[in-house]
N, C-alpha and C positions, 0 to 999 in steps of 0.2 A: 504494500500500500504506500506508493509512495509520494512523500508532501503531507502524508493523515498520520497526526499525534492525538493519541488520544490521553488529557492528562487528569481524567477524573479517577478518583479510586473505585475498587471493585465496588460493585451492588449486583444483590441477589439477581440471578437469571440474566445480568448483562448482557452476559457471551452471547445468550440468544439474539440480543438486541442487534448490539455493537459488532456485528461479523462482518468480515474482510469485504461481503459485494453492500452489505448497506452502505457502511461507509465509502466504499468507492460512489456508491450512487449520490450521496450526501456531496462529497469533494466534487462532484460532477456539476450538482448545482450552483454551487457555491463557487467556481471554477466559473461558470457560463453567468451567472446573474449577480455577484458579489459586487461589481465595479457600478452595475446601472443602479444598482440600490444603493451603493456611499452616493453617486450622483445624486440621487431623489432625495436623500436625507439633508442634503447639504442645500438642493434648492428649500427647503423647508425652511430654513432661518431667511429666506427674501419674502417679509411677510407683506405682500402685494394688500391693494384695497380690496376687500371682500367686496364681488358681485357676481354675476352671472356671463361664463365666459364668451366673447364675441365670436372667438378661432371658435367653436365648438357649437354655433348656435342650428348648423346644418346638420348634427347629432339629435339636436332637441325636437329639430323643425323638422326630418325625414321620418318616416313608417317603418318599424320593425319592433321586433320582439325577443324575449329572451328566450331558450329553448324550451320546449315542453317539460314539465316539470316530471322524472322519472317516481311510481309510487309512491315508496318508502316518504316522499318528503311532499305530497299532495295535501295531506292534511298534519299541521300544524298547530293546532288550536292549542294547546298546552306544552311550553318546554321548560325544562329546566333544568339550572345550572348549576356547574360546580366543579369543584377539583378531581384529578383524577386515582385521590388517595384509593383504595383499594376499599376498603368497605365503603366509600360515600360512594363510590363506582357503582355496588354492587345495591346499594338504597335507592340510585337515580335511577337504576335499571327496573326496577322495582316500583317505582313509582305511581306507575299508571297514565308516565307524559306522554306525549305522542314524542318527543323529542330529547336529546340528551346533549345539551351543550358541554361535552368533556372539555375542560380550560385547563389548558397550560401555559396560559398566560395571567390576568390579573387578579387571578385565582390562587394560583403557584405559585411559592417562592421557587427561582431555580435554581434550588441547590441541586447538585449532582443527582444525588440520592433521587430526589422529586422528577429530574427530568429523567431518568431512565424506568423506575420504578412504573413512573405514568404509562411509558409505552409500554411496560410486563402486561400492567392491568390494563389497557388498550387491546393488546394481544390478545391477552384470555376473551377478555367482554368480547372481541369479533368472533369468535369461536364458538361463545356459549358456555364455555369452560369456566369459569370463575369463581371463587368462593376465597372464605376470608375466616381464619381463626382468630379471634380476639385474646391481647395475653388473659384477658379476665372469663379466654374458656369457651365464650358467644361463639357459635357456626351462624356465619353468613353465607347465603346462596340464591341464586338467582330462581323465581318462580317458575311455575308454570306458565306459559302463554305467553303471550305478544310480551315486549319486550320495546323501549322506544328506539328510533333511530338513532343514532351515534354521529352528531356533528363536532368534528374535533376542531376548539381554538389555540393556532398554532400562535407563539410571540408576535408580537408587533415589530413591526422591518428595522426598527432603530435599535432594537436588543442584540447583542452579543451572545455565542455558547462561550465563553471563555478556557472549556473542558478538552472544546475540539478544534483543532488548532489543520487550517490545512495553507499547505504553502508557507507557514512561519506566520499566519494573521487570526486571531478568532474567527471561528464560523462563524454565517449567519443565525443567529436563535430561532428565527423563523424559518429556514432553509434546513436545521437541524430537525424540528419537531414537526414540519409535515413529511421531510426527505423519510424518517424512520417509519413515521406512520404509515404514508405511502409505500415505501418497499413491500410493507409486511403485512399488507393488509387489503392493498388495491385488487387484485384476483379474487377476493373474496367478494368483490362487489360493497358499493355505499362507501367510495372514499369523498366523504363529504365535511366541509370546513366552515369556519364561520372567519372570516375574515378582520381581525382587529386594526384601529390607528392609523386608517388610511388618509390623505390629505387632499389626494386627487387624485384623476383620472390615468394619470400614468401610473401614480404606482400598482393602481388594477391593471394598467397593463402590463406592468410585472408580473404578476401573480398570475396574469392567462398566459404567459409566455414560460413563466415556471410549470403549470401543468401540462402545457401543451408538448414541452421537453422530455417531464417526467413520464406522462402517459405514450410518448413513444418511444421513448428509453426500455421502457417495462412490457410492452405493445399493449398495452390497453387501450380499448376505442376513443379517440376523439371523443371528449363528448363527458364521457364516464363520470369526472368530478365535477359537483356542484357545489358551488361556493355561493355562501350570504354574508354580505359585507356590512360591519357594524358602522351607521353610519353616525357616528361619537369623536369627531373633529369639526367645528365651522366652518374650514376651507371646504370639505368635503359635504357640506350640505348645499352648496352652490354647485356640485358636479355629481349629483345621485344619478343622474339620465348618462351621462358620461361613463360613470363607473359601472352599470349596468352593463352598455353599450361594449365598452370593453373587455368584460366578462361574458359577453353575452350566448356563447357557446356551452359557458360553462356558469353562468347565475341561475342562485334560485332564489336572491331576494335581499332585500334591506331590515335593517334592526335597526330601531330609536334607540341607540344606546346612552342613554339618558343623561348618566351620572359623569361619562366621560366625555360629553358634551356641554356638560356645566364646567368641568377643569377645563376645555379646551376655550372654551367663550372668555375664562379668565384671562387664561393663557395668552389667549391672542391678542389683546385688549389691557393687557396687564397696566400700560406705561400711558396709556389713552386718556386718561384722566379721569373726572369724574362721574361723566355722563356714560363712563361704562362698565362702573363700580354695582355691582351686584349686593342683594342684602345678603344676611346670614341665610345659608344653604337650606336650612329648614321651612324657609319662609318664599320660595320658589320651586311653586307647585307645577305641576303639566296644564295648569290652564291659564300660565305668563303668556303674553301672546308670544312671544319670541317662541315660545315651547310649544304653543299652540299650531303656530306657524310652520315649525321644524315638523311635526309629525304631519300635519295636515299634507303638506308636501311628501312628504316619501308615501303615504299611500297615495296617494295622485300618482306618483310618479312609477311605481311598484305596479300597480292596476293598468296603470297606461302601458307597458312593455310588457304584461304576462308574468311578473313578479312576484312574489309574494312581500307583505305588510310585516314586519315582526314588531309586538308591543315591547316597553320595556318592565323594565325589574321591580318584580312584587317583594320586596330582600327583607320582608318583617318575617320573625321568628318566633310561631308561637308559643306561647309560656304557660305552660298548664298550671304553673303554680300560683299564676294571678289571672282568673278567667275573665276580668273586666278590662285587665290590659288586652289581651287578646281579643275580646267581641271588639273595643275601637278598633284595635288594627285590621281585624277581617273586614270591618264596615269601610276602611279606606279600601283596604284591596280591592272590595267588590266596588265602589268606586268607581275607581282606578281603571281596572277588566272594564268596567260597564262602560266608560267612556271611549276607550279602547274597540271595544267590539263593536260599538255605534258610530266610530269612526271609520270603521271599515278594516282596521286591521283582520289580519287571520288567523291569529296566537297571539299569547306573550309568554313572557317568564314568569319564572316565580325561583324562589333560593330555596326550600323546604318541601319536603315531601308534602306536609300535610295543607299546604295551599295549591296541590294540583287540585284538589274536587272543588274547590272554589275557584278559580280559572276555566277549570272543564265547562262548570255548571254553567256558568256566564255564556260560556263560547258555544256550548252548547244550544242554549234559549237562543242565540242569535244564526247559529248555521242551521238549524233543523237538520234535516238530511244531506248537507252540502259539506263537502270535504272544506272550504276555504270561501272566503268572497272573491273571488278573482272577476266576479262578475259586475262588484260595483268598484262604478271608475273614479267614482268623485269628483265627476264633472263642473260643479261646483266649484270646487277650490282653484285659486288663482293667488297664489303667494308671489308679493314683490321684495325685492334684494332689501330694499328697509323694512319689511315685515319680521324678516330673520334678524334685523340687527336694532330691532325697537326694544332696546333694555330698559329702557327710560321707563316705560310703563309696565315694568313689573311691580312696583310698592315696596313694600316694606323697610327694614333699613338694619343697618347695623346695629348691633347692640352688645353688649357686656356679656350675655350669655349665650352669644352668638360665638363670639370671642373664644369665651371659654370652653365651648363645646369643640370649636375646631381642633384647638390645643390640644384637647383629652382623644378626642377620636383617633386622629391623627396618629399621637404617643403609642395611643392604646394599639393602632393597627401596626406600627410598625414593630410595635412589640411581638405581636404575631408573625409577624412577615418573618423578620430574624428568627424567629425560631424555628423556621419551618411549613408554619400554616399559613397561605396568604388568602383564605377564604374564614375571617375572623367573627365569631359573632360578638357583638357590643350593643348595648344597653335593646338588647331582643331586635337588633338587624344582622343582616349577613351582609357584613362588608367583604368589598375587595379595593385594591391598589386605587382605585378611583376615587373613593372615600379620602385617602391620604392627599391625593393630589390636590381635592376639591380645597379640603383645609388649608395647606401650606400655603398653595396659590392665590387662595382668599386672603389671609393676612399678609401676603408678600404684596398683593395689590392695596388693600389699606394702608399699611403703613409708607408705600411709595404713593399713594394718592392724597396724604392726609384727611383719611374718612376720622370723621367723630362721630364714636358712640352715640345711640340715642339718648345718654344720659351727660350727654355734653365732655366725656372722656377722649383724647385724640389717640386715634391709636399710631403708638410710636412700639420702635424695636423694643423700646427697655417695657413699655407694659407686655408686649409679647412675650421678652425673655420670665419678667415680674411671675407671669403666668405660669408659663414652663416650668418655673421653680415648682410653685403650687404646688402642678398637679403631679410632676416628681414625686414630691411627698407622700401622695398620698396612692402611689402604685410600686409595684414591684416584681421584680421578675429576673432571668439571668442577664439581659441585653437592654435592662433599664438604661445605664451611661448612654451605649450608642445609640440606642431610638431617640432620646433627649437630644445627643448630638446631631444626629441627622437631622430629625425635623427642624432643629433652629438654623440648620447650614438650609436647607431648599426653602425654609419660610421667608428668610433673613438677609443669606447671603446678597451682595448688592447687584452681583448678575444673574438672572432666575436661571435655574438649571430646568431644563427640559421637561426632563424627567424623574422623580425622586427615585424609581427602581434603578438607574443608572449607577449614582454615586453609591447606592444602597447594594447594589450586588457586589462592588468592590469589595464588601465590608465581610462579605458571607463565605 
């Protein structure tokens, strides 16, 4: 194998994994597409004015469609998501979703251990094979019956493997965990993805040019992988018809991914001043028009090409030991779905087993006997380039316990993250990596905006750090120091880092 280091330590079943023609196929990719992906990553720092692109307007304004959608993935009306730990593997399976968003991204930490491990139990789960002894004794095992589809999320283009080294340079992280997945699993039929962190329209066409290699590398038909691209960046809500278009061989749809598109809106807009200062995270629901706007368009756009709608993330976790917590939060969910389903969506998520029958039931009352809506277009909506970018009138404002929530959350998730788990539950939600960014990026933008608290407090570095201290105090765990230290370097630091998984995987 030559130019392929692999410098991760043993983990159980690797050798299955990690054999001499996977990684050749991996270096393959990473070899053919590694140099157009630093290219795209590096146009991503020219943060252009957000509109609707001109080059691209004979995209939006011609006739076509995306390919017929293959069974397995017709009806969608409940998925859900999660890490691909080995018994959560074997609970999603279990479920009763129509769908399984296996994450090996802001689900995962990617430690070694996590990213090989994931494709052991990837492996088993395509087989049917699976099961899981808990040290506490519990056999876990997959049911009888139907079983949901298996859409694997591979990294997002800007991650590193740092494990697998070809040529002398880290792999691609994303080129690492579909390249495996794919080897070892495409013949078996249903190699199907969900597409994270995209910006624009080229870099889908990266990703049709990476399967369109891979599936003739392996000789698998044209055609075979279906990819749904999360659309959870605001550049990329100005190119959904583009990134469709692009994929469009091989698309089966768009995701509101919600929460990665509140960090990206920050993100983008960080240094913009005040008119694009967002309130506290809690207090920006799905019915902000900017949010309103974003969803309304991807089903339009979804509907119009033969697409499928995906809603987003129901991440509340029930709590049997306080049943009045739980009736509020199943009243948002149903909500939430009910809004969703009247919108025209075809599915959404949910983080917890026990909110697939309350997603179903919704999706259900709404499709009667129809696998999806594919049938309504949403003829109706008409979103303009300031409809996406009207923050103005979302309300609410910053506040003190806004403040101190992001602080805590934040701590609290990277607290997870480092240890291994980056699908964290906190005060009865199922966070992931999104969660952290929303926080950091929020006080990294107050305190470069000079937002003041509703109670007339300016938020400055030293009330951040003031904060920090706090809530130190009052948590504990082995990687307390460095999640304290991280969050205040991506809150703080005077140039925003990207990404806080970035600095943060150095650390692991």
């Amino acid at each position: 194998m030559s130019g392929i280091r692999v410098l991760g330590g043993e983990v159980e079943r690797g050798e299955q994994i990690l054999t001499p023609d996977a990684l050749e196929f991996v270096a393959g990719l990473h070899r053919a597409f590694a140099a157009t992906r630093d290219e795209l990553i590096a146009r991503r720092a020219q943060r252009r004015p957000l509109g609707f692109l001109d080059e691209t307007r004979h995209v939006r304004e011609s006739d076509w469609r995306v390919a017929e959608a293959p069974e397995p993935l017709r009806d969608r009306r409940v998925e859900i998501t999660g890490p691909t730990e080995r018994k959560m593997t074997i609970n999603a399976l279990n479920s009763g979703a129509k769908v399984w968003l296996a994450d090996l991204e802001d689900a995962n930490t990617p430690h070694w251990h996590n990213v090989i491990s994931g494709q052991v139990n990837l492996y088993d789960a395509a087989r049917g094979t699976i099961d899981h002894q808990s040290p506490e004794g519990k056999y876990y095992s997959l049911k009888e019956g139907d079983h949901p589809t298996i859409v694997v999320r591979p990294r997002g283009w800007h991650l590193p493997e740092r494990h697998i080294e070809v040529d002398g340079r880290p792999a691609v992280g994303a080129l690492v965990d579909f390249g495996l997945h794919f080897f070892h699993n495409a013949a078996l039929g249903r190699p199907y993805y969900y597409l994270p962190k995209m910006e624009s329209h080229l870099e889908a066409r990266l990703w049709n040019d990476v399967f369109t290699a891979a599936q003739a590398e392996l000789g698998i038909p044209h055609g075979t992988v279906r990819a749904t691209v999360l659309i959870e960046t605001i550049p990329a809500a100005f190119e959904m018809e583009e990134i469709l278009y692009e994929l469009r061989d091989h698309a089966s749809g768009l995701n509101a991914g919600r929460w990665d598109y509140l960090f990206s809106v920050i993100k983008y807009f960080r240094d913009k001043g005040v008119d694009y200062v967002l309130p506290d995270r809690n207090s920006i629901t799905m019915t902000a028009p900017f949010m309103r706007a974003y969803t309304e368009l991807l089903v339009r756009t979804c509907h119009k090409r033969g697409a499928f709608a995906i809603g987003g993330m129901a991440a509340f976790i029930p709590n049997r030991r306080d049943p009045e917590v739980t009736e509020q939060a199943l009243a948002k969910v149903r909500d939430d779905k009910t809004r969703e389903s009247n919108d025209g969506f075809d599915g959404s998520w949910v983080a917890h087993p026990d909110l697939v029958p309350v997603c179903r039931e919704i999706f259900d009352a709404k499709l009667g006997d129809k696998p999806n809506q594919l049938d309504n277009l949403r003829e109706d909506v008409s979103v303009r380039a300031e409809d996406l970018l009207d923050f103005k009138s979302t309300g609410g404002h910053a506040t003190r316990a806004g403040l101190e929530s992001a602080v805590d959350v934040g701590v609290r998730y990277l607290l997870s993250w480092l240890a291994g788990n980056g699908a964290a539950a906190i005060h009865n939600l199922m966070e992931d990596a999104a969660t952290a960014e929303i926080s950091r990026s929020q006080l990294w933008q107050w305190v470069h905006n000079g937002v003041v608290l509703d109670d007339g407090t300016p938020v400055t570095a030293d009330l951040v750090r003031a904060v920090l201290a706090d809530t130190r105090a009052k948590l504990d765990g082995d990687h307390l120091d460095l999640a304290v230290e991280l969050f205040e370097q991506v809150a703080l630091a005077d140039e925003f880092v990207d990404f806080l998984t970035l600095p943060a995987y150095e650390r692991i």
